[in-house]
Each structure stands twice: as C-alpha cells, then as structure tokens.
C-alpha positions in Angstrom: -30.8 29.7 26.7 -31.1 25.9 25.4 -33.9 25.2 23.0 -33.8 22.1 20.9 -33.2 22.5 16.9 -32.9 20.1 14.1 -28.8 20.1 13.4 -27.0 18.6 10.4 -23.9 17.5 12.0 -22.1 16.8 8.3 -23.0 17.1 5.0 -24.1 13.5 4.2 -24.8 13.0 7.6 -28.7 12.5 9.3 -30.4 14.9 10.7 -29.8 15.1 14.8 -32.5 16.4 17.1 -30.7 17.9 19.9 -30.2 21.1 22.2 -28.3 24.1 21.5 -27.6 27.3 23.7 -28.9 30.3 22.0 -27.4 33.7 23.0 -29.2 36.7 23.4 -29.7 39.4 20.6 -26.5 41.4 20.1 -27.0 44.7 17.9 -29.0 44.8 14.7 -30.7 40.9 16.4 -33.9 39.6 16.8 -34.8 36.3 18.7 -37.5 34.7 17.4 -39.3 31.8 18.4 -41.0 29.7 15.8 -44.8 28.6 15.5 -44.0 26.8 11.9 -41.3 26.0 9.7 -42.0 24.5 6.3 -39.4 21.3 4.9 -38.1 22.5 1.7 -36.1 20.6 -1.0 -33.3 23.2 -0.4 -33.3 21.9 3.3 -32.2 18.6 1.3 -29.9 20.0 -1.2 -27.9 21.7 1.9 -27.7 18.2 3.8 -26.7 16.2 0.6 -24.1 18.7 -0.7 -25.8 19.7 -3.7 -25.8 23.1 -2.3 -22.6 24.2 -0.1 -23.6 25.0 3.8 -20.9 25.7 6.3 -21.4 22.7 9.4 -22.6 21.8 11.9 -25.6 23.9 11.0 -29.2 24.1 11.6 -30.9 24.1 8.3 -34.8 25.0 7.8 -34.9 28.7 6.3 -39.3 28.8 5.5 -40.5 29.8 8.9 -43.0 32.7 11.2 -42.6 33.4 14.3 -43.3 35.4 17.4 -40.4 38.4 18.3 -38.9 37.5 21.5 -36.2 40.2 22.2 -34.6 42.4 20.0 -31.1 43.6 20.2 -30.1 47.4 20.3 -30.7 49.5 16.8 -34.1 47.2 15.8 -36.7 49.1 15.2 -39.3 47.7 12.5 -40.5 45.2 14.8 -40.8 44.7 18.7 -41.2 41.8 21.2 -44.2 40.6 20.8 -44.9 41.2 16.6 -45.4 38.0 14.4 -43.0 37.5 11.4 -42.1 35.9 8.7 -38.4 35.0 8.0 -36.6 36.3 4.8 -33.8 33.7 4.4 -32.0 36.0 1.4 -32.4 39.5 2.4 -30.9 41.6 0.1 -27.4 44.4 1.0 -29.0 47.0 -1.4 -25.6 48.2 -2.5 -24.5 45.1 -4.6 -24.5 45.1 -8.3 -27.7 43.7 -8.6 -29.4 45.4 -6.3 -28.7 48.7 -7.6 -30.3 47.4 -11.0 -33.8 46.1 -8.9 -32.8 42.5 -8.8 -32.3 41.8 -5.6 -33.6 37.9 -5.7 -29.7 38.2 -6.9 -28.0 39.8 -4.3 -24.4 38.7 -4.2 -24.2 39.3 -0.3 -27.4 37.6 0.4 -26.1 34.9 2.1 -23.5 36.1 3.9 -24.5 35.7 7.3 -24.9 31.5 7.0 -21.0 31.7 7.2 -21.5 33.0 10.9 -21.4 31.1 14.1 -25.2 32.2 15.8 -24.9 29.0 18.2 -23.3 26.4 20.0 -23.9 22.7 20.9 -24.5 21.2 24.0 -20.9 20.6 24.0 -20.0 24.0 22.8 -19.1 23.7 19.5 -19.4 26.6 17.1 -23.1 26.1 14.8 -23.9 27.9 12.0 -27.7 29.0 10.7 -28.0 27.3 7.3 -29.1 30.0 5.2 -29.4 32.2 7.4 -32.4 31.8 9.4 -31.8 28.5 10.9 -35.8 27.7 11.4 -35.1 23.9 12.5 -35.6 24.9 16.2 -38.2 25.9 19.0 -36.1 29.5 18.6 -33.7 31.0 16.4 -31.5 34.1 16.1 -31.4 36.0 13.1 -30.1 39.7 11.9 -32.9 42.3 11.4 -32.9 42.1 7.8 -34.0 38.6 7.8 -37.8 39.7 9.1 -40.6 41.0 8.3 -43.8 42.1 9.6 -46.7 39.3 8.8 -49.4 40.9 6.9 -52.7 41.2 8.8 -54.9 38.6 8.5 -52.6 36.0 8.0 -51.8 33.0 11.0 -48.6 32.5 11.8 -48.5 29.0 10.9 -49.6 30.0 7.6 -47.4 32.6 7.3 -44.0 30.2 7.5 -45.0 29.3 3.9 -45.0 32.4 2.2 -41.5 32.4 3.1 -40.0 30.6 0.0 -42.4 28.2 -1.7 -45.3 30.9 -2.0 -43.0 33.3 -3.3 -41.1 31.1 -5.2 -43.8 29.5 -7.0 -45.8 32.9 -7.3 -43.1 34.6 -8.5 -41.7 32.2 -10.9 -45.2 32.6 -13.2 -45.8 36.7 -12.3 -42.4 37.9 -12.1 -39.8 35.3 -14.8 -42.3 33.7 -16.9 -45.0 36.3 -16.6 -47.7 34.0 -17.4 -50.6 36.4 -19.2 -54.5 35.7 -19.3 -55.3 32.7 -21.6 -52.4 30.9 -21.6 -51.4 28.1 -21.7 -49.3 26.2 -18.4 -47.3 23.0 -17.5 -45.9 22.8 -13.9 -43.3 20.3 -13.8 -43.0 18.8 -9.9 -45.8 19.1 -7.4 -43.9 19.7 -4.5 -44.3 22.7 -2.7 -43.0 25.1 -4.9 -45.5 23.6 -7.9 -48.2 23.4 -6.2 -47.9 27.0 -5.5 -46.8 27.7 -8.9 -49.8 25.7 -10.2 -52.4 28.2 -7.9 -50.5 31.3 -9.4 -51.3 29.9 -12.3 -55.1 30.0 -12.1 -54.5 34.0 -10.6 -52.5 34.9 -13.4 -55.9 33.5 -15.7 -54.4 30.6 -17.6 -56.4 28.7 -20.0 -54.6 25.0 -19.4 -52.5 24.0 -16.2 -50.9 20.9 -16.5 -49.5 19.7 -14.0 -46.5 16.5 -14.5 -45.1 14.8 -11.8 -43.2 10.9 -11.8 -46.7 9.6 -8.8 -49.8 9.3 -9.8 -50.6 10.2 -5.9 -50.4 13.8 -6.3 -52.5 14.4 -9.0 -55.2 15.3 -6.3 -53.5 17.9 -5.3 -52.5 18.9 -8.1 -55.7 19.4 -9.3 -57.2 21.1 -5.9 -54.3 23.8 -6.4 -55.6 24.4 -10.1 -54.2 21.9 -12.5 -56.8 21.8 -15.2 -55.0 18.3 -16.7 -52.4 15.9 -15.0 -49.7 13.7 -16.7 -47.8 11.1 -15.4 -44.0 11.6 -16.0 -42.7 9.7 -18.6 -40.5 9.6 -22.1 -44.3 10.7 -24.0 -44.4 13.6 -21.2 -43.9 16.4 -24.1 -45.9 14.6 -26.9 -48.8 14.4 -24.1 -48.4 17.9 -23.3 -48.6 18.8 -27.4 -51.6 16.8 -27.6 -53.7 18.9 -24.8 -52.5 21.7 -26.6 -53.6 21.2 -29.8 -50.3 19.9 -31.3 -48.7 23.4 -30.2 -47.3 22.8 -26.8 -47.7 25.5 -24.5 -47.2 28.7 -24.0 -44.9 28.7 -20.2 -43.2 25.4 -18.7 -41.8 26.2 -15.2 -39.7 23.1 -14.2 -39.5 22.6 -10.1 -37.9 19.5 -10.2 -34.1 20.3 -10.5 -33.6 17.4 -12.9 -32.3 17.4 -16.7 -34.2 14.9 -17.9 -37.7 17.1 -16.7 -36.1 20.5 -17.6 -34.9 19.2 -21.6 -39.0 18.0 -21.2 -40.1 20.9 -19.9 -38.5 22.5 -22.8 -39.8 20.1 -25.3 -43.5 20.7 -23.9 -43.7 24.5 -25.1 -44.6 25.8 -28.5 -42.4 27.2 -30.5 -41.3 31.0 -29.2 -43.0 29.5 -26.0 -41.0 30.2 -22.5 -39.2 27.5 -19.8 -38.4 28.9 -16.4 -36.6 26.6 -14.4 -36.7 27.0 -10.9 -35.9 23.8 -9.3 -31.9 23.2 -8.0 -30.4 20.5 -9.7 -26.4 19.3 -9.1 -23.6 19.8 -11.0 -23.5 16.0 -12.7 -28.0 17.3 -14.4 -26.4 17.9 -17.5 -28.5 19.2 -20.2 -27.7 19.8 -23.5 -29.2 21.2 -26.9 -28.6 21.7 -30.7 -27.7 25.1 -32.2 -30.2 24.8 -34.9 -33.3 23.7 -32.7 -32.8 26.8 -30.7 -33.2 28.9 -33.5 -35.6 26.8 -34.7 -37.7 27.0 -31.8 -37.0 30.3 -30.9 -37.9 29.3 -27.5 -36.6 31.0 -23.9 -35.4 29.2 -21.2 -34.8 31.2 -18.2 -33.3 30.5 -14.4 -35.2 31.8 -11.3 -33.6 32.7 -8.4 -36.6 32.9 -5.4 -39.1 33.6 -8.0 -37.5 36.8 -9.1 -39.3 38.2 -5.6 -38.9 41.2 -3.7 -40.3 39.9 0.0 -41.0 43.1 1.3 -42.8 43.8 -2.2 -44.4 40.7 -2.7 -45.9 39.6 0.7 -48.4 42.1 1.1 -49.7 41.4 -2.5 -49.7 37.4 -1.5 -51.6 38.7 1.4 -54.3 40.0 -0.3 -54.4 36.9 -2.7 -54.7 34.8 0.3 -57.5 37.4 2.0 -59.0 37.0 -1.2 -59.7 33.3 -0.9 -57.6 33.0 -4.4 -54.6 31.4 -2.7 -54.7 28.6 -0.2 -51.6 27.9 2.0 -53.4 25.0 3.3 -53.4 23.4 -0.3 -49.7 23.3 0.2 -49.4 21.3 3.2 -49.8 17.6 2.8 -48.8 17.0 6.7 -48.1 18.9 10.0 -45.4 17.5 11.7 -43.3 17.9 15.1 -39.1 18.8 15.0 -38.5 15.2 15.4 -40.5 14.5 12.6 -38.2 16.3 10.1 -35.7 13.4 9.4 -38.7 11.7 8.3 -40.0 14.3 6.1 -36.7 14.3 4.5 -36.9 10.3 3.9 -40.3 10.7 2.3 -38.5 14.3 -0.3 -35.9 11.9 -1.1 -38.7 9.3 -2.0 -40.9 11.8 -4.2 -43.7 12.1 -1.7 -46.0 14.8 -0.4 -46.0 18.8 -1.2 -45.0 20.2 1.8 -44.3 19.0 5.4 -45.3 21.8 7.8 -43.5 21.6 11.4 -45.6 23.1 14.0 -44.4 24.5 17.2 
C-alpha cells in the first residue's frame, strides 16, 4: 500500500516528500497509521550526520497513532487501539538491561538497520530509529508500542514519546531534582521546555531558563521558568547572581553544545549536579582542569532518553498531564502538515520555536 512519508534520501541531503509502498505486517508487526509526529532535534542530527542512520530512510521517531493491522503473535494491542511509539525499546537480556537501565540498551536500535519499505522506484528504505513516523503510516515491530494512557489525545500523545520523557526524566530520574531547589534549563526547545515544567512538579525553588533568543522567554516562562537569561559569555555569573552568589543546585544542558554545557557547568554551586542531555558532534569539545573538579566537587552526568523506562514512565506522565500539572500543549509552538517538515527543520537549524507538531 503507498502512503506518502517524509524520506532523507542522503545524509546531508533535504528532506523529500514522496510515496513509499508499505507492506503488510509480517510476525511480531503492527501497522500504524499516524495522527501526530513531533520534529525533534535528533530528526536533525540523523539528516546532518551527527548521528549515524542507515539511507534512504524515513526519519521522525516521536509519534501516536491508531493500530491498523497487526501481524501474527501481537497480542498487547489490536486494530483499532491508539498508541504511542517507543523509538528505543529495550531486548531485556543485554548488559544493561539486566542491571534496570534499559534507556541503555545495547540492542535498542537494532531494527533501524532493517529495510521496512521501498520507494516508488523500489529501492530498499529503512525506518530511522526505528519507528519511521515521517509518514501518513508506518510499520514498526511490537516492541516499539505502547498502549496510550486514558485520557490522553492522540495528538497529544505523539509528544510523550521522547521530549516529555526526555525532559521529565532528565530532572526525576538523572539529576533527581528535590523540593526547594534550585534549576537552570539550558535550551528551550522541546526537550527544555519539558524539562523546565518537570521542574516546577519536582517543587524547585528557582527555574532559570537560558536560551541564545530572547523570543522564547515566553514560553519559557508559561512552562515554569521562574527567571530567563539571554545566552551569553556572563551566562554563569548571571545565574550566580539569582542565586545568591552560589549557583544552583542542577543544570540540565539541552543544547548539545560545549560552549553551553562548560556554562552549564559553571552555573552550579559547588557539589551542585550538570546533566547533559542534548546531542552534540564529535568536533563540541569540552574540556576542564584536574584541580577545579576537585575543587568543585561538582557532577556532570550524560542522559540517555531521560534515564526512562516508557512502559514505567508513561502512565505516571499520564497522570501528571490528567492532573493539569503538565501541559503538552506548552510544547507545541506550531502544528504543521508532512510537507511542512523541511521547514521545521530550516527554522531547528535557525534556533526557533519548541516543538513543531505534524498533524495527520
């Protein structure tokens, strides 16, 4: 069946919107068909090389859907049953896994090395990690879905897929923000705008949000930012004077970029915490002093999907959401069609918005 899908034809290359012929479910496969896929700076990262993806492929890995057909063996969920799309679903017999952390499993990704598609012109496509949720529908193995939690639209169910749960989890689960607190979110895309709203849940005391445009500090501030600085070389001295000279207490850096994790670093107190969840290229060196780290005695810590456990962590986003404490919407600075998503990626590249949302 043809259905039309966002596919990167080459790394480097533009974004082309175009058919593909999707087969049917085979064992252990679900066809789903989308109602909203979010944009993510990973989606970039996997176009520009920064990230190695296996072309032509369809990228877009934050999505919900609707269950079209399932192949034979799938069970959990039938035709008919919203879900969201876990782009990193974890073996359960790895290394990691058998020690809980299975944001780290080493066969996670796996499956973007298959061929799921073809081209109009029959050449072999593969889902960029995993999911492929640039298209009208997708297919995907059974471990990359789950159920979406009552309550919860589809469209605003795509999100929890990776920047809900990696900006929750990056303050709950790695830096594990406590009450009274202190906070500085460092990029308000996405990811820090959620990470700025899990924030306020966790009960911190000062959220300061840092980004390089002045045009986001409104939403910054609607997801929770108590305080808003403008990125620049007096970023951490700023940050140290709202804190009362101390710094504070967690930094989580969602930008991917030395210059505004070394900052990041720079902006906590001493014994203070920096968990970097942004994904930066090979040539963001950063660099420190062996006497300042003991000095400092500060942490700085990579997260991987905000150190998540989907299944785990949805149903407890769910309620958040239910609640009225977290706001998807917040997140969402534009709804857009598939054809708009070469756009979107124009507007990443030039530092704008939070999230584009497509919308089937």
């Amino acid at each position: 069946m043809a259905v039309r899908a966002a596919v990167l034809p080459a790394v480097g290359s533009p974004l082309e919107i175009t058919g593909i012929d999707l087969p049917d479910p085979g064992p252990g496969r679900i066809r789903v068909r989308l109602a909203a896929a979010g944009v993510c700076h990973s989606d970039l990262s996997l176009s520009n090389g920064t990230m190695r993806v296996p072309v032509p492929a369809v990228l877009g890995h934050e999505g919900a859907g609707t269950v079209v057909a399932v192949g034979e063996g799938v069970t959990h969920v039938a035709p008919g049953d919203g879900v969201v799309l876990n782009w990193a679903p974890s073996c359960g017999a790895c290394h990691a896994c058998s020690l809980g952390e299975v944001w780290l499993c080493a066969n996670a990704l796996n499956g973007a090395a298959d061929v799921y598609a073809r081209t109009s012109e029959g050449a072999d496509l593969h889902p960029g990690l995993n999911v492929a949720a640039f298209a009208e529908e997708t297919v995907v193995s059974a471990a990359c879905v789950l159920p979406v939690p009552d309550g919860i639209p589809l469209t605003d169910a795509a999100l929890l897929g990776c920047a809900v749960l990696t900006g929750y989890g990056a303050v709950h689960h790695s830096a594990r923000v406590r009450q009274g607190e202190t906070v500085a979110v460092f990029g308000v895309g996405g990811v820090g705008l959620a990470a700025l709203q899990a924030a306020r849940i966790a009960g911190a005391s000062k959220i300061v949000a840092v980004d390089v445009s002045a045009e986001k500090e409104e939403l910054a501030r609607a997801a929770g930012a108590t305080d808003y600085v403008l990125a620049s070389e007096n970023t951490a001295r700023e940050i140290r004077a709202l804190t009362g000279k101390q710094g504070v207490d967690v930094a989580v850096e969602c930008a991917g970029r030395a210059v505004s994790i070394r900052t990041a670093w720079d902006s906590t107190r001493r014994g203070g915490r920096t968990t970097v969840v942004g994904i930066g290229g090979k040539d963001q060196q950063v660099t420190f002093n062996a006497l300042e780290i003991f000095h400092w005695g500060r942490t700085l810590t990579g997260c991987v999907y905000g150190n998540s456990d989907p299944a785990v962590d949805l149903p407890v986003l769910a309620d958040h959401v239910r609640a009225g404490r977290l706001d998807l919407s917040a997140l969402v600075t534009e709804r857009i069609s598939l054809d708009g998503i070469p756009a979107a990626f124009e507007n990443m590249l030039a530092g704008k918005g939070g999230r584009a949302l497509v919308v089937f």
